[in-house]
Backbone as ProteinMPNN parsed JSONL, in Angstrom:
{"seq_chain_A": "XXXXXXXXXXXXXXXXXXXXXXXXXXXXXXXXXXXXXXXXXXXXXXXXXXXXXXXXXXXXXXXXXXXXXXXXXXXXXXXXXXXXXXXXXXXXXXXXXXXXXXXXXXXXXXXXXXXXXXXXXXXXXXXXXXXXXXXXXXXXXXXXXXXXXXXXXXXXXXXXXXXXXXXXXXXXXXXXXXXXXXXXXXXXXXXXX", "coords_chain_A": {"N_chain_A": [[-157.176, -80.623, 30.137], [-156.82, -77.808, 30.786], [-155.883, -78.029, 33.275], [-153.502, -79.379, 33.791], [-152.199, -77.498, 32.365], [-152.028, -75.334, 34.179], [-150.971, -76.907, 36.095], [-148.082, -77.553, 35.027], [-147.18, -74.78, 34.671], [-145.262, -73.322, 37.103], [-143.525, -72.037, 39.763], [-140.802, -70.991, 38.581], [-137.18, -71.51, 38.915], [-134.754, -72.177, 37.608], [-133.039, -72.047, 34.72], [-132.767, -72.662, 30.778], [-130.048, -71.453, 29.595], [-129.349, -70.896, 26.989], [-132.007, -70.658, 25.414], [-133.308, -68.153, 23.786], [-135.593, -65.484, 23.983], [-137.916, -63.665, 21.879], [-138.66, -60.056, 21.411], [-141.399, -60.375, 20.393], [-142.358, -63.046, 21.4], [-142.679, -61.758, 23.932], [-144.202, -59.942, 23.523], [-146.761, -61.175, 22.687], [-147.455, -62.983, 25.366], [-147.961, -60.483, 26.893], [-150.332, -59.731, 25.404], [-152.037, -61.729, 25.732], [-152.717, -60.96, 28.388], [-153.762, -59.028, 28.379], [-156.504, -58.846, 27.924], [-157.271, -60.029, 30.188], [-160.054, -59.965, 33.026], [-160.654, -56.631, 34.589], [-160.38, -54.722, 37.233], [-163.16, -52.619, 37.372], [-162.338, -51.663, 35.109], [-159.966, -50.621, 34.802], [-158.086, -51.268, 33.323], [-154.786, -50.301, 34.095], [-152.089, -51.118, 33.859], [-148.913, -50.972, 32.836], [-146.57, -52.443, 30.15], [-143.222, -53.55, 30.571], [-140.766, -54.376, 28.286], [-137.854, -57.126, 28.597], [-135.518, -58.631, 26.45], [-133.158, -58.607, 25.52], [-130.004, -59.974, 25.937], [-128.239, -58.095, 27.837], [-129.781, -56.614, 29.009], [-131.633, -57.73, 29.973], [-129.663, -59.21, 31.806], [-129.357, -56.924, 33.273], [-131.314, -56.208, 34.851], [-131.909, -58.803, 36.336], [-130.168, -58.757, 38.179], [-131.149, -56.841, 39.499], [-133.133, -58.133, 41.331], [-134.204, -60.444, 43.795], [-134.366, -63.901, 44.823], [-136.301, -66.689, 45.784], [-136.923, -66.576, 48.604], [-137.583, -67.916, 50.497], [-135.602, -69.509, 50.968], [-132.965, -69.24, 51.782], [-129.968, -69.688, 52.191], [-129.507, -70.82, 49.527], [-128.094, -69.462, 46.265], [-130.217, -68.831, 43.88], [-131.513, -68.002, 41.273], [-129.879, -70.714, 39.813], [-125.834, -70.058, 39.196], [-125.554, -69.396, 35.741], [-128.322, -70.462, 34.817], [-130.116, -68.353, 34.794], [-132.933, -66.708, 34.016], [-134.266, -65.428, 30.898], [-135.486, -63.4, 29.488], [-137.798, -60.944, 31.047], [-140.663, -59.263, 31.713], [-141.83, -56.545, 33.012], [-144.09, -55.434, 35.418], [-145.866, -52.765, 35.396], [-147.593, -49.858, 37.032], [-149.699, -47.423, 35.915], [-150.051, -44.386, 37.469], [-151.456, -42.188, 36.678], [-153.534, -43.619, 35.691], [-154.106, -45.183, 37.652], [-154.342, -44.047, 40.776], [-154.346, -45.392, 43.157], [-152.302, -47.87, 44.388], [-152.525, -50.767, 45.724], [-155.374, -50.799, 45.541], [-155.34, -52.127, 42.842], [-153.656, -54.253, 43.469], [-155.067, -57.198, 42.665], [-155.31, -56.981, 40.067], [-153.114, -57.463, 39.579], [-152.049, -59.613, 39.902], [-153.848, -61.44, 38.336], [-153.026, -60.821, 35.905], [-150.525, -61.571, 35.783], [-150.446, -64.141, 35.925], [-151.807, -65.017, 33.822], [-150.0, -64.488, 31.752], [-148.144, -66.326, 32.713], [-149.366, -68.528, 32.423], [-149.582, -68.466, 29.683], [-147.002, -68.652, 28.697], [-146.445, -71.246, 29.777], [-148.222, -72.928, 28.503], [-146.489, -72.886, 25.88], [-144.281, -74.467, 26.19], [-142.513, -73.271, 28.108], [-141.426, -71.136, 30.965], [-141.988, -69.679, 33.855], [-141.154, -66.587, 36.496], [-142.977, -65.327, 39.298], [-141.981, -62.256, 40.97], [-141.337, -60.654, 43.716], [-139.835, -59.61, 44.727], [-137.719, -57.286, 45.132], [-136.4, -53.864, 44.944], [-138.175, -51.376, 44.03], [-137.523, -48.204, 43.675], [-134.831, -48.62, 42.935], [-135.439, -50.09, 40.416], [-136.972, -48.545, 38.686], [-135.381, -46.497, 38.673], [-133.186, -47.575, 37.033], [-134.423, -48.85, 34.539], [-134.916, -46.054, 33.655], [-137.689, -45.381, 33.92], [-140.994, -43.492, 33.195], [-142.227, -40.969, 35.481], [-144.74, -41.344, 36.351], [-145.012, -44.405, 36.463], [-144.973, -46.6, 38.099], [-143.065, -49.727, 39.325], [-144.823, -52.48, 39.547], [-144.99, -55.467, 39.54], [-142.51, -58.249, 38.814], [-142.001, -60.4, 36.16], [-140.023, -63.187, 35.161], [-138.817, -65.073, 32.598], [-138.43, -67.87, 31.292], [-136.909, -70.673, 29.5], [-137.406, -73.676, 31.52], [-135.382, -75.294, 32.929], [-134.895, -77.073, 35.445], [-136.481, -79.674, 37.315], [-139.417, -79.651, 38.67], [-141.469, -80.997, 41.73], [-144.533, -81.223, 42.356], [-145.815, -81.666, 45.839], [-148.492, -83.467, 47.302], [-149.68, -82.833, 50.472], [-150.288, -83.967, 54.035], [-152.554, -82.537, 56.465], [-151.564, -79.99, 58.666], [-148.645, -80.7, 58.111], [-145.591, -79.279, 56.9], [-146.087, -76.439, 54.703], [-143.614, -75.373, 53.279], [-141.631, -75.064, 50.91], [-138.955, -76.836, 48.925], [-135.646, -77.69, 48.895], [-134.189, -80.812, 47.06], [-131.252, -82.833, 47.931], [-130.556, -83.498, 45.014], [-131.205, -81.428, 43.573], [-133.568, -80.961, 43.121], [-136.586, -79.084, 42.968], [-139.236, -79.329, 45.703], [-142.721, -78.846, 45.95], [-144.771, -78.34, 48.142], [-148.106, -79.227, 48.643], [-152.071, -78.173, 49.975], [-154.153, -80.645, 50.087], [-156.806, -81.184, 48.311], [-159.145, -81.467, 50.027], [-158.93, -80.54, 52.242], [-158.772, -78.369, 51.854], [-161.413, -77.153, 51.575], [-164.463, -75.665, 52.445], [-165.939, -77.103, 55.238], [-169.984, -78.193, 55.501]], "CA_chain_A": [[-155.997, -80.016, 29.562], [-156.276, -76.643, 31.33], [-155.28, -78.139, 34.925], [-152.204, -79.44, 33.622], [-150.915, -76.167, 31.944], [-151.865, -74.787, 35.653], [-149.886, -77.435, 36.91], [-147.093, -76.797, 34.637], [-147.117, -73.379, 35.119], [-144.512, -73.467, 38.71], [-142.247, -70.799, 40.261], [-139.243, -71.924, 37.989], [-135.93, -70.516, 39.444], [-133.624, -72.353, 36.588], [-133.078, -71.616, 32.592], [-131.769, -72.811, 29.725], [-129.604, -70.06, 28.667], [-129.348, -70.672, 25.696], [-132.939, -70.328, 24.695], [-133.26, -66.637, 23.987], [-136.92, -64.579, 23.463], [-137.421, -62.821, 20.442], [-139.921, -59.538, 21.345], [-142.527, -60.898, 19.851], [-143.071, -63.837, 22.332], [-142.584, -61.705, 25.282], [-145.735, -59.244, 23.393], [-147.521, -62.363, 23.248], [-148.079, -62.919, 26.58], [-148.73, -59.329, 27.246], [-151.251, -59.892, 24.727], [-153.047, -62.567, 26.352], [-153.203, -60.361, 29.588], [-154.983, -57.319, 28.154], [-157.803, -59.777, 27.949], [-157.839, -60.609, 31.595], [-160.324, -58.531, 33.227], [-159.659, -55.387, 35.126], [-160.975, -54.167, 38.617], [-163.836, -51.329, 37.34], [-162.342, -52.054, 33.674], [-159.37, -49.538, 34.509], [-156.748, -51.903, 32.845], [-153.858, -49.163, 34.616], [-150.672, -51.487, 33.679], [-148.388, -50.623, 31.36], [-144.99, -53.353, 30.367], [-141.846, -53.374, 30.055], [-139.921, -56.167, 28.074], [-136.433, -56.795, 28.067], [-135.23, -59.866, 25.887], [-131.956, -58.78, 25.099], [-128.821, -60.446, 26.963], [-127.524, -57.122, 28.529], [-130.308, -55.652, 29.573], [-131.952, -59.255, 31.147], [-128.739, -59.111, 32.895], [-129.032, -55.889, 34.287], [-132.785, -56.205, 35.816], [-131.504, -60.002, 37.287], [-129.445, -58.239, 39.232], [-131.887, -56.028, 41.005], [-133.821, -59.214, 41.874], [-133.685, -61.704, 45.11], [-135.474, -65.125, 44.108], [-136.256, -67.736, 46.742], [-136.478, -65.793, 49.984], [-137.6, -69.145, 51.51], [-134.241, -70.555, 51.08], [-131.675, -68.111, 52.115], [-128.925, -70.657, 52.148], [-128.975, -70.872, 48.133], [-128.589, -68.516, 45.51], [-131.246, -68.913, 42.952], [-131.102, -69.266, 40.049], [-128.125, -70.856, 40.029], [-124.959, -68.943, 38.035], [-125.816, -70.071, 34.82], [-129.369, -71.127, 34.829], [-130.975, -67.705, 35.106], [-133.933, -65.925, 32.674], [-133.676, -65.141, 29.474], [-136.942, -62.431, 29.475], [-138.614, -60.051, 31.777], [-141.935, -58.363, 31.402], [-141.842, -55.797, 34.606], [-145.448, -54.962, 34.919], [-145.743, -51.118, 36.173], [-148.857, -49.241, 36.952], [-149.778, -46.207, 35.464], [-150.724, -43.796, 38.338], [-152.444, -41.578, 36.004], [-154.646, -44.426, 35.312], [-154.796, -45.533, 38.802], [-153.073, -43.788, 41.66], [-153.496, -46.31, 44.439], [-151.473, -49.216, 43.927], [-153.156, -51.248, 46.499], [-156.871, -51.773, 44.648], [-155.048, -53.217, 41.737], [-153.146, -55.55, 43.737], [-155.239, -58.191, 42.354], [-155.179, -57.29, 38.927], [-151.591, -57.809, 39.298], [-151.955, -61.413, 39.781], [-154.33, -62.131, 37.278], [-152.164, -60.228, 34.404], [-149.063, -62.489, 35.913], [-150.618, -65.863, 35.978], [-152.559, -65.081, 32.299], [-148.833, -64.611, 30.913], [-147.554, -67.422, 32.434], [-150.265, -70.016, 31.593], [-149.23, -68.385, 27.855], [-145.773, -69.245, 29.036], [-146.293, -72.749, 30.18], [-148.584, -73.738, 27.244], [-145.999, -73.397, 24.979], [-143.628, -75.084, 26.996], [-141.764, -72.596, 28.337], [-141.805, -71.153, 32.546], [-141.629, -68.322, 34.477], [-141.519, -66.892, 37.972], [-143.353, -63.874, 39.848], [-140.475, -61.407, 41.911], [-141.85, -59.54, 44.763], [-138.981, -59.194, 46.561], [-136.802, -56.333, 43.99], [-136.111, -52.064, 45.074], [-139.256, -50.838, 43.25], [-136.947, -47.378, 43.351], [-133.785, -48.765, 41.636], [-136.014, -50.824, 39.183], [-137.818, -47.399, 37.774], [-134.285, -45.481, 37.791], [-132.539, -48.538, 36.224], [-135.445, -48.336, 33.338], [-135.746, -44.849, 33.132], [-139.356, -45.505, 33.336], [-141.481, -41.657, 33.497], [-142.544, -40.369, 36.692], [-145.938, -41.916, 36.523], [-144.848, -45.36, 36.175], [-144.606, -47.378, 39.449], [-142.918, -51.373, 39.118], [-145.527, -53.305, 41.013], [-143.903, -56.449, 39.827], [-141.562, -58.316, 37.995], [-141.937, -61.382, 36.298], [-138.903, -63.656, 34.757], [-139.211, -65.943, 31.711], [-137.509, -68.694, 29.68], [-136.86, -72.378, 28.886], [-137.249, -74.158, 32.445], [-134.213, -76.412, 33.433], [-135.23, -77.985, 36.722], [-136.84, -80.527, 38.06], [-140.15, -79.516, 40.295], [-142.717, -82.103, 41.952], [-145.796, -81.381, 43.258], [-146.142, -83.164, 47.162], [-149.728, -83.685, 48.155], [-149.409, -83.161, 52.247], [-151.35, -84.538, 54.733], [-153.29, -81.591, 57.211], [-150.487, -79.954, 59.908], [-147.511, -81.111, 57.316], [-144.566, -78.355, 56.632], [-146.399, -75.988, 53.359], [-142.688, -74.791, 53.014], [-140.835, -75.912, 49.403], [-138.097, -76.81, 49.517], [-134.598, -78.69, 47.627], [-133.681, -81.936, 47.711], [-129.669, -83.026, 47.426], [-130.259, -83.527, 44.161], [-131.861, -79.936, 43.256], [-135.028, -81.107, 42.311], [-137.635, -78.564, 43.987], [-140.488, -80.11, 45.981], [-143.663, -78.37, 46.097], [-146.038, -79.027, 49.305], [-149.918, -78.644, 48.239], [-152.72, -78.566, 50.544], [-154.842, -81.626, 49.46], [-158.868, -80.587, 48.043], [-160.222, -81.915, 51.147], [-158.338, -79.786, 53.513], [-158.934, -77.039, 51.706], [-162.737, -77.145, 51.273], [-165.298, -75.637, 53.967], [-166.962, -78.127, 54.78], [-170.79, -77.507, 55.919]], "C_chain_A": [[-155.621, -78.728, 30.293], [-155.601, -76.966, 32.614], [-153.82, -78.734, 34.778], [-151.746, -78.647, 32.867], [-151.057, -75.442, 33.431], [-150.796, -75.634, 36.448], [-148.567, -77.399, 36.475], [-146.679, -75.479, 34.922], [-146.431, -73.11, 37.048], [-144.022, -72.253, 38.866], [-140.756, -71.349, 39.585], [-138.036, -70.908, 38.531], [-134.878, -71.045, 38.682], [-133.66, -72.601, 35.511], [-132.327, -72.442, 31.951], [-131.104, -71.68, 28.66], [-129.407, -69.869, 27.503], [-130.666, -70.484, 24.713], [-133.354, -68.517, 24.874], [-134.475, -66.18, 23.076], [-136.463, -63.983, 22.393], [-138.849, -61.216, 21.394], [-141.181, -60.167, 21.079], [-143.354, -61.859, 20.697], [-143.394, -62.953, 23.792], [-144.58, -60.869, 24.919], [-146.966, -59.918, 23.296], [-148.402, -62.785, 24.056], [-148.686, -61.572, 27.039], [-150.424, -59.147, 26.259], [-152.275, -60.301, 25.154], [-153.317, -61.739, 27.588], [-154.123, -59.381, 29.518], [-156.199, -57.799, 28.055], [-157.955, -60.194, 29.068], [-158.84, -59.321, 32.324], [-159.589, -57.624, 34.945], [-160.943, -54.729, 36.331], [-161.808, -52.619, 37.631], [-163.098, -50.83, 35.898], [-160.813, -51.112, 33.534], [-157.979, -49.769, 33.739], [-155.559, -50.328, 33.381], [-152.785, -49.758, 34.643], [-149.781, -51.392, 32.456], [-147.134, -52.021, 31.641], [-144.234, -53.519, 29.912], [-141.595, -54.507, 29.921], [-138.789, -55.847, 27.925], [-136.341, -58.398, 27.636], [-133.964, -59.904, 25.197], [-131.07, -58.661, 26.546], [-128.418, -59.221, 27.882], [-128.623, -56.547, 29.222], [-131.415, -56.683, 30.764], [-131.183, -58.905, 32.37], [-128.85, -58.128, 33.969], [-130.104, -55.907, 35.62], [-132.387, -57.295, 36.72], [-130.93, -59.342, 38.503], [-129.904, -57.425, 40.383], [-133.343, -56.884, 41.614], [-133.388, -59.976, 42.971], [-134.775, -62.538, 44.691], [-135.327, -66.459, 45.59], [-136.07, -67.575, 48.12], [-136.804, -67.265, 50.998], [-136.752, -70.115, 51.644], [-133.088, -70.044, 50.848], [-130.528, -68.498, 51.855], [-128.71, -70.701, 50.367], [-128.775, -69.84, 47.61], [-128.979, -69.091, 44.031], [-131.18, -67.622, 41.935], [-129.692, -69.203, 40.228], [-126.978, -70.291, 38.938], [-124.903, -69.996, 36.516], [-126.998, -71.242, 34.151], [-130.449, -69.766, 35.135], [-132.159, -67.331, 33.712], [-133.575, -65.676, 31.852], [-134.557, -63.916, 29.127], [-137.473, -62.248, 30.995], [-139.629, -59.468, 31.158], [-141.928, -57.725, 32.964], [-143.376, -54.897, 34.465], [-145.194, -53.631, 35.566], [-147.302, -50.793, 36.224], [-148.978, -47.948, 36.564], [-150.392, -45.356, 36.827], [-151.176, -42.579, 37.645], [-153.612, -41.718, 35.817], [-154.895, -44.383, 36.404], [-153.759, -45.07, 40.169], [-152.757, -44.816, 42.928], [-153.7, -47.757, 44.162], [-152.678, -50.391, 44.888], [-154.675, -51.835, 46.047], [-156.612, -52.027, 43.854], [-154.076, -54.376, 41.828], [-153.657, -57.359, 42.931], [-155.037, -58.47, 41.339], [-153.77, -57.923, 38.539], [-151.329, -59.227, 38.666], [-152.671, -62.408, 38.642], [-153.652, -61.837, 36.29], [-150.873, -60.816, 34.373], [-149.258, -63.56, 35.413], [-151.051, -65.753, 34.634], [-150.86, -65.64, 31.951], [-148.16, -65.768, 31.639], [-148.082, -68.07, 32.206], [-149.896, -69.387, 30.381], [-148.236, -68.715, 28.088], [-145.766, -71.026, 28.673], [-147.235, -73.34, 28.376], [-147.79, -73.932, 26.042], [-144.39, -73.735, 25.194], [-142.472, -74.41, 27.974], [-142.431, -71.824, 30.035], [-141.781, -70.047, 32.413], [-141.607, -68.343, 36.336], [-141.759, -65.333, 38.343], [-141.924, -63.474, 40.807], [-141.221, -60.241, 42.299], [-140.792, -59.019, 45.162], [-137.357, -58.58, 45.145], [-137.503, -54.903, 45.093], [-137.136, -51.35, 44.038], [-138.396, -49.386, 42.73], [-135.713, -47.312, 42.351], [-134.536, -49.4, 40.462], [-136.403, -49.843, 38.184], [-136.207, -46.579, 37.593], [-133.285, -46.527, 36.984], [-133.097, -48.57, 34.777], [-135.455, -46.884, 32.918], [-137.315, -44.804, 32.617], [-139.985, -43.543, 34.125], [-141.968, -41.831, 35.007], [-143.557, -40.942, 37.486], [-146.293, -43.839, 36.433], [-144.329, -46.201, 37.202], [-144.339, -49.2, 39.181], [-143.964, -52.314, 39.965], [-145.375, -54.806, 40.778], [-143.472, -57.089, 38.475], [-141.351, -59.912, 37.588], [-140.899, -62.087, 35.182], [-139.694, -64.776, 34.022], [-137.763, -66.94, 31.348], [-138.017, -70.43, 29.801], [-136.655, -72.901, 30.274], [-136.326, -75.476, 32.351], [-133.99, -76.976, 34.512], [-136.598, -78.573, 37.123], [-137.898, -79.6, 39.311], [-141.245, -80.185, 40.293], [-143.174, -80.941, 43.139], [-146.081, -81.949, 44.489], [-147.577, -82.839, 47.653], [-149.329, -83.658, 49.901], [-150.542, -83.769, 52.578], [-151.623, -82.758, 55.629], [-152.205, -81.563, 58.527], [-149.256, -80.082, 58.791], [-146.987, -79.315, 56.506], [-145.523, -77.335, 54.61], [-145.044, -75.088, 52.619], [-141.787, -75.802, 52.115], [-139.477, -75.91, 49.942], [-136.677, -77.702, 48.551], [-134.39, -80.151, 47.917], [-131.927, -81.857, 47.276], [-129.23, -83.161, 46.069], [-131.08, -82.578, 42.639], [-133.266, -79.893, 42.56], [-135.704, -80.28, 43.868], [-139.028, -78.844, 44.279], [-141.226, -78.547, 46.194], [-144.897, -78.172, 47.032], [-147.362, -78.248, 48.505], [-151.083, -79.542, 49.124], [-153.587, -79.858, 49.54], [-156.45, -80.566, 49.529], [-159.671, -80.555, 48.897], [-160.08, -81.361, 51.907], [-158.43, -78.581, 53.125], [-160.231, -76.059, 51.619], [-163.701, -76.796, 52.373], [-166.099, -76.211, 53.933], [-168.696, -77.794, 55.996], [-171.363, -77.925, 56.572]], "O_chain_A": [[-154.439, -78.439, 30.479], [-154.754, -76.176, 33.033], [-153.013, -78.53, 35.685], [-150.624, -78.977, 32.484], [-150.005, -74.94, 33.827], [-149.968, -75.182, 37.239], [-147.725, -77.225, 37.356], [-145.616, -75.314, 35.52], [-147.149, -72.778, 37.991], [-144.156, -71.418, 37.972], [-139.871, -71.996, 40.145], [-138.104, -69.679, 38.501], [-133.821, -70.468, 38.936], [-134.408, -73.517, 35.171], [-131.312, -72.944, 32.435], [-131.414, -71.249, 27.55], [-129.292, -68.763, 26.974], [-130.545, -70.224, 23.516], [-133.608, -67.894, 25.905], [-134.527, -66.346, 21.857], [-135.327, -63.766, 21.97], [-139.876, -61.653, 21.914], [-141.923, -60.364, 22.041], [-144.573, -61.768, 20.837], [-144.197, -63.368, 24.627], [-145.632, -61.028, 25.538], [-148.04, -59.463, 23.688], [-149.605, -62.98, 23.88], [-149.818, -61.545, 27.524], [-151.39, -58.467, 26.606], [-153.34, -59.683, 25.135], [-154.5, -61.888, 27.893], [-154.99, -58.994, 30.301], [-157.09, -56.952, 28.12], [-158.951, -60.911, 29.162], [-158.581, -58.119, 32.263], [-158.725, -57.818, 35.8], [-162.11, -54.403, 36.114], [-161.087, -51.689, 37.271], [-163.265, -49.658, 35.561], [-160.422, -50.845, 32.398], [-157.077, -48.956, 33.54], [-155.801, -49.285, 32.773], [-152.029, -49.218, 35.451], [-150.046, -51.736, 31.304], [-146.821, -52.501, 32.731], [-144.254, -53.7, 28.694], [-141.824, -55.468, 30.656], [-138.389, -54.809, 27.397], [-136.918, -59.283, 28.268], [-133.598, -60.828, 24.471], [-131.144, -57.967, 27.56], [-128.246, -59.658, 29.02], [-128.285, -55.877, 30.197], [-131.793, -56.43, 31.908], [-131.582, -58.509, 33.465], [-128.58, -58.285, 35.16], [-129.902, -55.724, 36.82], [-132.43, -57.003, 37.916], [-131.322, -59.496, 39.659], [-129.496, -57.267, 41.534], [-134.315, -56.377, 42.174], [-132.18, -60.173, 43.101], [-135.864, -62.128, 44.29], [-134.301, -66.884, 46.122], [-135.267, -68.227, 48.786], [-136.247, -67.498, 52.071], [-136.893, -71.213, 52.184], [-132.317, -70.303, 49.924], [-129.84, -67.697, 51.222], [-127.539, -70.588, 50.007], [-129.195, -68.893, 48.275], [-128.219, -69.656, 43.245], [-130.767, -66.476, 42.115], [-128.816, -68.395, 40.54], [-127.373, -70.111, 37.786], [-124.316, -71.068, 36.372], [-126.863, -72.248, 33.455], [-131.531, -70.023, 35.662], [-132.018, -67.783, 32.576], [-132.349, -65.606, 31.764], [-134.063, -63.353, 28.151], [-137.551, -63.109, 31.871], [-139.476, -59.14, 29.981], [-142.018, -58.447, 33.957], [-143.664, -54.004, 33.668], [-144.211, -53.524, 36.298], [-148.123, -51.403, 35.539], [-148.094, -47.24, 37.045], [-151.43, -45.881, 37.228], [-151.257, -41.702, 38.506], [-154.532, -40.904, 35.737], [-155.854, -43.666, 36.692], [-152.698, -45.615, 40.476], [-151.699, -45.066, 43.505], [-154.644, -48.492, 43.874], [-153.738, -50.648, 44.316], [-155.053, -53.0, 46.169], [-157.618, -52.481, 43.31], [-153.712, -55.163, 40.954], [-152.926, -58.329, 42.732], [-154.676, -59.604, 41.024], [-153.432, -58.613, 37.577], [-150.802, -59.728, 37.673], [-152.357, -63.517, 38.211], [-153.591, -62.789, 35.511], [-150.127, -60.753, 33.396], [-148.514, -64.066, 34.572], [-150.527, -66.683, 34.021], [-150.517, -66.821, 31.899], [-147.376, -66.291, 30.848], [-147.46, -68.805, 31.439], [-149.922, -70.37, 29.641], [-148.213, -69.737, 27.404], [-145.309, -71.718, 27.764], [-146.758, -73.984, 27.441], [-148.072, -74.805, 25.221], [-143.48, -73.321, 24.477], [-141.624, -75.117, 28.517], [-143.627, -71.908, 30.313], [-141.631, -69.366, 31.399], [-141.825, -69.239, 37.151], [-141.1, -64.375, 37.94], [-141.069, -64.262, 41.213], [-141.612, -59.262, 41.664], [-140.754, -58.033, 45.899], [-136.462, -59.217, 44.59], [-138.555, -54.866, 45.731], [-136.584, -50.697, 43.153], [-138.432, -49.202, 41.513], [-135.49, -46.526, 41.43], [-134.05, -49.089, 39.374], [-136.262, -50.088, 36.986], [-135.889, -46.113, 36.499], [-132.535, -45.953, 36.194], [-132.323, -48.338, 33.848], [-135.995, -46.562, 31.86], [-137.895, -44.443, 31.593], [-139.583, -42.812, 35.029], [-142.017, -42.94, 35.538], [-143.557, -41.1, 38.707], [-147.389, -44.396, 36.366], [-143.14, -46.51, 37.122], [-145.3, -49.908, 38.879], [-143.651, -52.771, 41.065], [-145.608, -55.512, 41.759], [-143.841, -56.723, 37.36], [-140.735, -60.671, 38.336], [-140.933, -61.462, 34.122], [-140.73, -65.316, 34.409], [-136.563, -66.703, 31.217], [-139.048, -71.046, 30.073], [-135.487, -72.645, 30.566], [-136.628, -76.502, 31.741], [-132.869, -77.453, 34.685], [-137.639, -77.921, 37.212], [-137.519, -79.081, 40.361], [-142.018, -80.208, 39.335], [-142.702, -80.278, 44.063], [-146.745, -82.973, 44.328], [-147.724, -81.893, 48.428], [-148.671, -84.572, 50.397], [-151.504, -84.071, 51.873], [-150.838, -81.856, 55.337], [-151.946, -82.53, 59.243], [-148.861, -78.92, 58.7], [-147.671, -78.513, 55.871], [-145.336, -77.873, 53.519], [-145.222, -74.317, 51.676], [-141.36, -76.915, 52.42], [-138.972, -75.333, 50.905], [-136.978, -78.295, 47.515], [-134.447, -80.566, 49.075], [-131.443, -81.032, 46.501], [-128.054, -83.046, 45.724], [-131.353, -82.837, 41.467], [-133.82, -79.114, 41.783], [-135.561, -80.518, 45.068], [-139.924, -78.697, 43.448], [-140.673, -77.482, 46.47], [-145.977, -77.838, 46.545], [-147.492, -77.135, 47.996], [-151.221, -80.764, 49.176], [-153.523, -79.826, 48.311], [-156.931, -79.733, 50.298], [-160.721, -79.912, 48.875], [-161.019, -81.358, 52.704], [-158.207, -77.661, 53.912], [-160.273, -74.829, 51.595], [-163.792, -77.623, 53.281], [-166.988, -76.216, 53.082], [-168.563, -77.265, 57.1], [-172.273, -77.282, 57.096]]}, "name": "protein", "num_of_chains": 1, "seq": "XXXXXXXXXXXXXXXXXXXXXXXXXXXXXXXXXXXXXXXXXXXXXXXXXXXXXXXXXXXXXXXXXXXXXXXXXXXXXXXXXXXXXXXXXXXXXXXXXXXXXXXXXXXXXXXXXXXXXXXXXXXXXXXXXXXXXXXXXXXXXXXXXXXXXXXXXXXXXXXXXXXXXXXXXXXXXXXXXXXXXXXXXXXXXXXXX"}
């Protein structure tokens, strides 16, 4: 059961706008993350939710989604998020960003496996103005965005492709906007001894 909420759990880049967070789900997931552990225990992330329409809107906007497919724009107009959680780091707690890189990822992926299990997506966003994001928030002084992850009701189509070894690991659309997935196969990924 857990490898298919991992496999559920995708980079979703399109919504059903009409399903709209309440707080509560977005604290949820932040919930489940404070339980992931923490490099030298220093848990140093604090997070911001937005789950109302205007203020979704505003953060979307200081987002780029799908840098590996320049040619579109993702999510498409009328298929975007409905919820943000913008994780930040406290540099009080921890001033350099850099040794909690990892925690990052585990406190992302927790909240979206809470995502996906109850049927619902998300998608990590590296690629946002860390500077407009904190004066857009009015987040304090000590409060650095180190990233930004997008929620809701997933409305596309994405397969999984097993490759063969050498074969393209770059995703990609088809004509009929379903997004393929390339994944090394177990065997190719395994050192073998």
């Amino acid at each position: 059961m857990f490898k298919d909420i991992v496999k559920a759990s995708r980079s979703y880049r399109g919504y059903d706008e009409s399903y709209r967070f309440r707080r509560e789900e977005l604290e949820d997931f932040v919930d489940c993350a404070r339980f992931a552990p923490s490099s030298v225990n220093a848990q140093p992330f604090r997070y911001y939710l937005a789950w109302e329409k205007e203020e979704v809107d505003r953060i979307q906007k200081l987002t780029n989604w799908a840098r590996a497919l320049p040619e579109m724009q993702l999510p498409h107009p009328g298929k975007c998020p409905t919820g943000f959680i913008i994780i930040c780091q406290d540099l009080n707690l921890g001033a350099s960003i850099p040794r909690y890189q990892k925690d990052v990822g585990i406190v992302a992926q927790t909240m979206l496996l809470a995502a996906a299990e109850k049927g619902l997506g998300g998608c990590m966003i590296g690629n946002y103005n860390a500077d407009s994001v904190k004066k857009e928030l009015s987040l304090a002084e000590n409060l650095a965005p180190v990233l930004i992850v997008a929620f809701g009701k997933p409305a596309e189509e994405i397969v999984i492709k097993e490759i063969e070894e050498g074969e393209s690991i770059a995703y990609y659309r088809a004509e009929n906007d379903v997004h393929y997935v390339p994944k090394r196969k177990l065997s190719d990924i395994l050192i073998k001894k």
